[in-house]
N, CA, C and O atoms as a GROMACS GRO file, in nm:
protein
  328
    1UNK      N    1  15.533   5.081   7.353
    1UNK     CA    2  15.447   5.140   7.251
    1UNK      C    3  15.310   5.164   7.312
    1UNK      O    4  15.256   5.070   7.370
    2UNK      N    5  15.251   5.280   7.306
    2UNK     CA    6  15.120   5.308   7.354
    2UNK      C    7  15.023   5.253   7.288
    2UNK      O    8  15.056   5.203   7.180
    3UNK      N    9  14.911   5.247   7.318
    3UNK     CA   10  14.766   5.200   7.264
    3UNK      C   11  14.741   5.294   7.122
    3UNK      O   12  14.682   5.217   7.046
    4UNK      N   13  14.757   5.407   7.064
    4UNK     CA   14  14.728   5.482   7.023
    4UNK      C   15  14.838   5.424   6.893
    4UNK      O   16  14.801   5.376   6.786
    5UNK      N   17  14.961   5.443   6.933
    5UNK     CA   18  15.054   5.373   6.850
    5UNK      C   19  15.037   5.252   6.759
    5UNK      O   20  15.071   5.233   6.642
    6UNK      N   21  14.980   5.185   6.839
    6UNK     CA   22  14.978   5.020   6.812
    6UNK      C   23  14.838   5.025   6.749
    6UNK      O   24  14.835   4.963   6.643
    7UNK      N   25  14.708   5.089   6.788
    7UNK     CA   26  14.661   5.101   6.660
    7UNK      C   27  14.644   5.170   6.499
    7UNK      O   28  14.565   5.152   6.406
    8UNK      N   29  14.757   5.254   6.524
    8UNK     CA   30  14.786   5.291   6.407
    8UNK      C   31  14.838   5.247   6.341
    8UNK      O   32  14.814   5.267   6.222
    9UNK      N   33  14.994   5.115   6.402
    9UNK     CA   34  15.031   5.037   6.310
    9UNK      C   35  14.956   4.944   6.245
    9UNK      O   36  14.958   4.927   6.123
   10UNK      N   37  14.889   4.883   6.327
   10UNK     CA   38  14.781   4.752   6.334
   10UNK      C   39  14.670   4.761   6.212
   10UNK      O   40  14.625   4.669   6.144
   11UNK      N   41  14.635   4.938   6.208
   11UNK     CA   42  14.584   5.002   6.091
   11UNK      C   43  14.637   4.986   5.954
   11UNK      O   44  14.591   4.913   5.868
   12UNK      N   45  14.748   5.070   5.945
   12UNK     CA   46  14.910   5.042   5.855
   12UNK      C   47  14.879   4.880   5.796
   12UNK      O   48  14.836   4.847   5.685
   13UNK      N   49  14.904   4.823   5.873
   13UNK     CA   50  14.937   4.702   5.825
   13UNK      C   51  14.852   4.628   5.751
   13UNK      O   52  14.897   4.581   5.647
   14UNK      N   53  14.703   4.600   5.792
   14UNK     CA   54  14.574   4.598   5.795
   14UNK      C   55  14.571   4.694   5.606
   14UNK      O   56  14.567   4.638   5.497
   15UNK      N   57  14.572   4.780   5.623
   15UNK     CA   58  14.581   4.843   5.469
   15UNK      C   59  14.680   4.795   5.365
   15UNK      O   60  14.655   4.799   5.244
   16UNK      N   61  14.808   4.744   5.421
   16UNK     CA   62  14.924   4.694   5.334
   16UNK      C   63  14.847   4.593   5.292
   16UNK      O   64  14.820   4.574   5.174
   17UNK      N   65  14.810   4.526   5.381
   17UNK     CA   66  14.748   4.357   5.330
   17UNK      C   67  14.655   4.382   5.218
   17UNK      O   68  14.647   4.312   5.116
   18UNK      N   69  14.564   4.520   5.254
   18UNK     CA   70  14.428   4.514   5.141
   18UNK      C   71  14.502   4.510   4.985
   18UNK      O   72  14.475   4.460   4.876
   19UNK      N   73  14.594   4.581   5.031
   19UNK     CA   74  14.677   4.697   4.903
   19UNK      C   75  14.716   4.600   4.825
   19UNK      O   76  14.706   4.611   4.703
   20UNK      N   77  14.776   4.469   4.894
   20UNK     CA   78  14.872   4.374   4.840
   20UNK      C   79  14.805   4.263   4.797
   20UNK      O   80  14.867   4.159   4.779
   21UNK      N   81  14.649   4.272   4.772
   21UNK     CA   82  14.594   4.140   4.808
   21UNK      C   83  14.542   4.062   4.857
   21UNK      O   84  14.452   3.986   4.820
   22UNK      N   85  14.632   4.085   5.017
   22UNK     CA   86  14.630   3.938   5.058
   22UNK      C   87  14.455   3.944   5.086
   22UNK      O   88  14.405   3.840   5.045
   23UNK      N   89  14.367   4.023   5.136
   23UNK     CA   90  14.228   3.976   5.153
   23UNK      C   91  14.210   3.920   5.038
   23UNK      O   92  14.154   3.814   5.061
   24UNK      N   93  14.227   3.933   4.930
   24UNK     CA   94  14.181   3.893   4.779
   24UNK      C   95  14.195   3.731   4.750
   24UNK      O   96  14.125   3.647   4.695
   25UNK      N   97  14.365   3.734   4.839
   25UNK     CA   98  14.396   3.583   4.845
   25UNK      C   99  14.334   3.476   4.960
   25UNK      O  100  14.340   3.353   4.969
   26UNK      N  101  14.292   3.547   5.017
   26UNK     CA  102  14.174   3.469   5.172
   26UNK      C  103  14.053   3.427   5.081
   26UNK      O  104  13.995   3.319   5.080
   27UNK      N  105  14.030   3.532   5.012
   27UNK     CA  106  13.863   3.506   4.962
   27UNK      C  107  13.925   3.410   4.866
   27UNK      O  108  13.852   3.311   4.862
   28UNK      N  109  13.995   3.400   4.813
   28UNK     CA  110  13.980   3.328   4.668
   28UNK      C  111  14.028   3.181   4.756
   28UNK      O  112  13.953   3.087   4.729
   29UNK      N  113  14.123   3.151   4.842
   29UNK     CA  114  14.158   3.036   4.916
   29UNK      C  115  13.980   2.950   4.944
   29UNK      O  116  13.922   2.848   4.905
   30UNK      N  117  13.953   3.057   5.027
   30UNK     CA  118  13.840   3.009   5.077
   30UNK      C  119  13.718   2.920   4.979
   30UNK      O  120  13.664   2.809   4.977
   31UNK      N  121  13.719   3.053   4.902
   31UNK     CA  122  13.628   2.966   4.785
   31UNK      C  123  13.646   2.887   4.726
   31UNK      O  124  13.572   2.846   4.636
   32UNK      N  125  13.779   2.831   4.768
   32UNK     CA  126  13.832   2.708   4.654
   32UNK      C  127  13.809   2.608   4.786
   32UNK      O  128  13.738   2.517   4.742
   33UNK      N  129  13.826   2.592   4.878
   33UNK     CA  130  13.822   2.524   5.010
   33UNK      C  131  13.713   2.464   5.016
   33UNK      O  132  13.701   2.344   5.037
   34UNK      N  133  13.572   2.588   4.986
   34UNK     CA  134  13.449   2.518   4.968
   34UNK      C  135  13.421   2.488   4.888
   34UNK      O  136  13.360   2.382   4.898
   35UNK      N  137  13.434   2.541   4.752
   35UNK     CA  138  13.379   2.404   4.638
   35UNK      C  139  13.498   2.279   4.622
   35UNK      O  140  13.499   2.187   4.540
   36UNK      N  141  13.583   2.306   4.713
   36UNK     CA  142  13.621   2.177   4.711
   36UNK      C  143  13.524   2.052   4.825
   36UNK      O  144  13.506   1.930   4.832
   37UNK      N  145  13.494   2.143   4.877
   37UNK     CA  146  13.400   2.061   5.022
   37UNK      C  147  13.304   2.020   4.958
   37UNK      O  148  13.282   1.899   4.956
   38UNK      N  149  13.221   2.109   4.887
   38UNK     CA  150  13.113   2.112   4.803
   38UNK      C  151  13.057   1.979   4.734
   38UNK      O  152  12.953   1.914   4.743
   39UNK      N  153  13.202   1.970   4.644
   39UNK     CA  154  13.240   1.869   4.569
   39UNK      C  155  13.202   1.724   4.588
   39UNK      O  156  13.133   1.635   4.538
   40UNK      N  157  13.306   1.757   4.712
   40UNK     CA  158  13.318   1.574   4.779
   40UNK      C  159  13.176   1.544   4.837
   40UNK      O  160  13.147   1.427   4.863
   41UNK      N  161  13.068   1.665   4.862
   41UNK     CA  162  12.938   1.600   4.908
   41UNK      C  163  12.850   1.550   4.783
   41UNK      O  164  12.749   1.482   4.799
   42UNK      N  165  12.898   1.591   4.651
   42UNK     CA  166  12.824   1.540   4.514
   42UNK      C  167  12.664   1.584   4.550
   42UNK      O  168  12.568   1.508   4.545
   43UNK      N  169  12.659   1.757   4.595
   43UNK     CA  170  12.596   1.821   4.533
   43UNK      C  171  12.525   1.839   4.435
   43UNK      O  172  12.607   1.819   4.345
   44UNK      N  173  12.420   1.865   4.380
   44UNK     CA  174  12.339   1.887   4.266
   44UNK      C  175  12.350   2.044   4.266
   44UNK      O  176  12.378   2.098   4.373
   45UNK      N  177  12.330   2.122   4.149
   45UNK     CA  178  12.275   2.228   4.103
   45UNK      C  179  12.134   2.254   4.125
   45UNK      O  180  12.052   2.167   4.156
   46UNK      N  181  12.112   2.364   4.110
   46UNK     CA  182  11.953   2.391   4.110
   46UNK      C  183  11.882   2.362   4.038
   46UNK      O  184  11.765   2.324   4.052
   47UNK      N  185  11.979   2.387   3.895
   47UNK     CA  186  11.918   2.302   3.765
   47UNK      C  187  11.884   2.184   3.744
   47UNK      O  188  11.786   2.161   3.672
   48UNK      N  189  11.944   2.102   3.792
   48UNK     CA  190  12.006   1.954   3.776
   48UNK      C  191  11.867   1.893   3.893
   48UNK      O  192  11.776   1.814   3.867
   49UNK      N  193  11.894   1.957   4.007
   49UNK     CA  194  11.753   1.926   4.073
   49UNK      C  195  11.623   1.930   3.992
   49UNK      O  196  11.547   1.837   3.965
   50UNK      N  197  11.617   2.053   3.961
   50UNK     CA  198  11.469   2.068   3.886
   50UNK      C  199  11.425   1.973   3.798
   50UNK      O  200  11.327   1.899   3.797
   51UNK      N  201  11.540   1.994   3.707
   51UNK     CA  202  11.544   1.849   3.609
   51UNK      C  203  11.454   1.720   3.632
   51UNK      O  204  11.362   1.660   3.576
   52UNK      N  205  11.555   1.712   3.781
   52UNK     CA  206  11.508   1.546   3.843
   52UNK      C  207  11.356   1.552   3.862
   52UNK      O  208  11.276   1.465   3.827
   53UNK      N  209  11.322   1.690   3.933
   53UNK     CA  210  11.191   1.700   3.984
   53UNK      C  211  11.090   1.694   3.853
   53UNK      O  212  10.991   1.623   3.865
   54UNK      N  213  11.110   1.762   3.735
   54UNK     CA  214  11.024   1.781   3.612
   54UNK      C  215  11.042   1.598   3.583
   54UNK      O  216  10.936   1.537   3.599
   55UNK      N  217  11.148   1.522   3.549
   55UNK     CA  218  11.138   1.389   3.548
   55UNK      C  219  11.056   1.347   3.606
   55UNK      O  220  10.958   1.295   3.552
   56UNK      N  221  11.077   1.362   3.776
   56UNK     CA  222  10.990   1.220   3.862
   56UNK      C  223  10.822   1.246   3.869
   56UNK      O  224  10.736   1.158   3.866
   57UNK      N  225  10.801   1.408   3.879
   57UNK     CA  226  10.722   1.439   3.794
   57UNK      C  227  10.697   1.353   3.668
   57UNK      O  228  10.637   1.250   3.698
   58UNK      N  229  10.718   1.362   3.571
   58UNK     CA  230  10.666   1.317   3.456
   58UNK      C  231  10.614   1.149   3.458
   58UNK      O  232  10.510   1.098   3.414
   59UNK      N  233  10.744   1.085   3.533
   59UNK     CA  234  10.729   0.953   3.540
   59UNK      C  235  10.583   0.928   3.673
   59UNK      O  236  10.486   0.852   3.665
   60UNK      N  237  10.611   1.001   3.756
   60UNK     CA  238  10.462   0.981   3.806
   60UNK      C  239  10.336   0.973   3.762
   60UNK      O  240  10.268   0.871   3.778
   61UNK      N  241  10.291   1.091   3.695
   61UNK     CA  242  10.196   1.089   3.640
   61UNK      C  243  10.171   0.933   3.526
   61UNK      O  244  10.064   0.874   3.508
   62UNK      N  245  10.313   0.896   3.462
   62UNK     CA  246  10.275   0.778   3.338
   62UNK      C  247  10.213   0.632   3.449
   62UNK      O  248  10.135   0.541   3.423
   63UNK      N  249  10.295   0.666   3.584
   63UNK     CA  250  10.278   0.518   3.683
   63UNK      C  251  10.098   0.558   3.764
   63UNK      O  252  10.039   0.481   3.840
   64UNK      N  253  10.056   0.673   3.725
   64UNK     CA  254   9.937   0.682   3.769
   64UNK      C  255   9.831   0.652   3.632
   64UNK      O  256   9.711   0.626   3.624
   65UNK      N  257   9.903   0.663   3.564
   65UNK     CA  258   9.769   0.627   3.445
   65UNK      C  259   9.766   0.451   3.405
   65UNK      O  260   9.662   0.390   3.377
   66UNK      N  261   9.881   0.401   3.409
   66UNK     CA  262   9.898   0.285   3.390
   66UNK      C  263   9.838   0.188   3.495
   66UNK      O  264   9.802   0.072   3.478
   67UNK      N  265   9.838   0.269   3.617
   67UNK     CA  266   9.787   0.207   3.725
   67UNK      C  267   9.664   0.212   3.721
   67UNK      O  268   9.607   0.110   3.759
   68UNK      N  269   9.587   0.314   3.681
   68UNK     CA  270   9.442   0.302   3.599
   68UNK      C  271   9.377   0.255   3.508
   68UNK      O  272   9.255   0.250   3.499
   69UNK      N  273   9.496   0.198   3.396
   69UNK     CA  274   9.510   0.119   3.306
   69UNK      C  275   9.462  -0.007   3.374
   69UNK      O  276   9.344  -0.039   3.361
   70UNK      N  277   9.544  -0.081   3.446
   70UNK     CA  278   9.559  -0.199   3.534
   70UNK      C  279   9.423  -0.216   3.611
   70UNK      O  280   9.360  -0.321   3.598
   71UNK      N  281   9.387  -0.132   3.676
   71UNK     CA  282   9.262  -0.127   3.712
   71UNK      C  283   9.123  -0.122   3.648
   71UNK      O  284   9.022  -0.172   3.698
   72UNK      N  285   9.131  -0.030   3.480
   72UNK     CA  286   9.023  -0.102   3.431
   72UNK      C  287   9.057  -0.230   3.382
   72UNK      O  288   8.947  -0.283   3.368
   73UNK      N  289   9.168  -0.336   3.337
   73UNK     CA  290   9.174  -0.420   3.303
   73UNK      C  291   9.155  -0.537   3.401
   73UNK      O  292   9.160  -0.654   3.362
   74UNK      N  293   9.135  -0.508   3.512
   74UNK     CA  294   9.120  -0.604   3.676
   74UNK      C  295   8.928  -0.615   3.677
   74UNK      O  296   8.848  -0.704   3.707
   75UNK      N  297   8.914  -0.474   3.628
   75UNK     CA  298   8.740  -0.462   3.647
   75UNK      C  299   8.665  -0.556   3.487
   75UNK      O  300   8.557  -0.607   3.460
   76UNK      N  301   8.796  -0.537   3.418
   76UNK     CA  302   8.692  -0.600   3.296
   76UNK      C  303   8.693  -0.761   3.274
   76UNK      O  304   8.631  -0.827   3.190
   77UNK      N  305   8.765  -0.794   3.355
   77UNK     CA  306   8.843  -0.931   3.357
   77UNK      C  307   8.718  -0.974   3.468
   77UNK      O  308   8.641  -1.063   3.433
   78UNK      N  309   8.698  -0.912   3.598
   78UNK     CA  310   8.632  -0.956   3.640
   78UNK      C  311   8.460  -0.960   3.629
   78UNK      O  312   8.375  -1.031   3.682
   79UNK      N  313   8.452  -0.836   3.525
   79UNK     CA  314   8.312  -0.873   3.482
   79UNK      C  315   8.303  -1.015   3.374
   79UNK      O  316   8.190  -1.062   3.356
   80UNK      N  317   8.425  -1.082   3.304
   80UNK     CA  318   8.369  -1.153   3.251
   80UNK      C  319   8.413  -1.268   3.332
   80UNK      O  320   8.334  -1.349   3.284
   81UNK      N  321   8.461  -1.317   3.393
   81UNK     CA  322   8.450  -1.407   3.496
   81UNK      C  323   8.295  -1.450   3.556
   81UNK      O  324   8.233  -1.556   3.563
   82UNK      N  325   8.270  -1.331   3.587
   82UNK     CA  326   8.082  -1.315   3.647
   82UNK      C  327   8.004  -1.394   3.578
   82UNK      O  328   7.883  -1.398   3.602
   0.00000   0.00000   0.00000
């Protein structure tokens, strides 16, 4: 079979596959392959991140005021000690 031949079948065939699917069935394999991979690393969403971030956020700011809290109550304690 010549070069010329063989890529025309190679072509042929290459189109049967599109025709039939099978690329359709690669992609869809695949994508199941990786959110299965995905999975097992227990991934977050983008959402689910933000979330956390607007939380630790929030809780920061309460551990910075309380901590200012604490601190005028260290300063008033020690003025009456004086």
């Amino acid at each position: 079979m010549d070069r010329i031949q063989w890529l025309k079948d190679l072509q042929k065939n290459i189109g049967e596959l599109i025709n039939e699917g099978g690329i359709l069935d690669i992609e869809q394999n695949f994508r199941a392959l990786l959110t299965q991979m995905f999975n097992q690393l227990n991934l977050v969403t983008r959402e689910e991140f933000d979330i956390q971030i607007d939380l630790f956020n929030h809780l920061h700011s309460k551990v910075e005021k309380l901590n200012d809290e604490l601190n005028n109550i260290q300063t008033q304690l020690n003025k009456l000690k004086e």
